[in-house]
N, C-alpha and C positions, 0 to 999 in steps of 0.2 A: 340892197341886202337881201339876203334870198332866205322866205319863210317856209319853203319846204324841208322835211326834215332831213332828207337824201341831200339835198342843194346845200346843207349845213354842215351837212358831216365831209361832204367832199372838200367843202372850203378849208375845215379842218385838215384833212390826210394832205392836201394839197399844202401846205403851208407846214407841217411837217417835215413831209418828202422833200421841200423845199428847203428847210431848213440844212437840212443830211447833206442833198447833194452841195451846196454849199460848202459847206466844210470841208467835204471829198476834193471835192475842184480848189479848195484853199491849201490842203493837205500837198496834191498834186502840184500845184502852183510854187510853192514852196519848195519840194523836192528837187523842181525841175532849175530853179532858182541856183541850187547849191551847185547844183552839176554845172551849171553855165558862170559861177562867180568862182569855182575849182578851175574849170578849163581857163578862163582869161587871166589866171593867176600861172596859170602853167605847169598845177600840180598834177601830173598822171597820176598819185597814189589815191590823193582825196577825190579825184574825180570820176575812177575807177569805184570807190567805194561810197560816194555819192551813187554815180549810177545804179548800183545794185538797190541802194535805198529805194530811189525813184523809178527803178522797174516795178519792183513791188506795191509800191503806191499807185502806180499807173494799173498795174494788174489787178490788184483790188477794185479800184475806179470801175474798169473795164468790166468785173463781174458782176460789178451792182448794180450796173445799166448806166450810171451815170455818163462813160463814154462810150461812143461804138467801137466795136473792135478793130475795126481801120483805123481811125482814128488812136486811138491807146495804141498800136504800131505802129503806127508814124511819128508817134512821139517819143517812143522808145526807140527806134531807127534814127530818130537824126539826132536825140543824144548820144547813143552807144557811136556814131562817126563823127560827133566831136569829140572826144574821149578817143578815139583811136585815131586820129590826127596828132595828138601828140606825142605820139612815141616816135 
């Protein structure tokens, strides 16, 4: 346990921040969920407007540092070509 008072308060932010990105990454996890149980159902419409949901979720992500920006791209790139595999 760390009795500095700097060493305390990071434990705190860290465990915060912690808590956030979390959510973020559950939020995104979910998004990405709907997109991929749309396409294996074979609905272009739902999964078209999934996709839009889950760009935006990825994009948020992506601005809060939570993902890198490669990353939140490539995860928006190989949904948006499942989603266009079906038509």
């Amino acid at each position: 346990m760390a009795n500095i008072k700097s060493a305390k308060k990071r434990i705190d932010v860290t465990a915060t921040r912690t808590a956030r990105n979390k959510a973020i990454r559950s939020k995104v996890k979910t998004a990405i969920k709907k997109v991929d149980a749309a396409v294996a159902a074979n609905d272009k419409a739902a999964a078209s407007e999934a996709l839009k949901a889950a760009t935006v979720e990825i994009d948020k992500a992506c601005s809060k540092g939570v993902y890198h920006k490669n990353n939140a791209a490539r995860k928006v790139s190989r949904l948006a070509t499942a989603v266009n595999k079906l038509a």
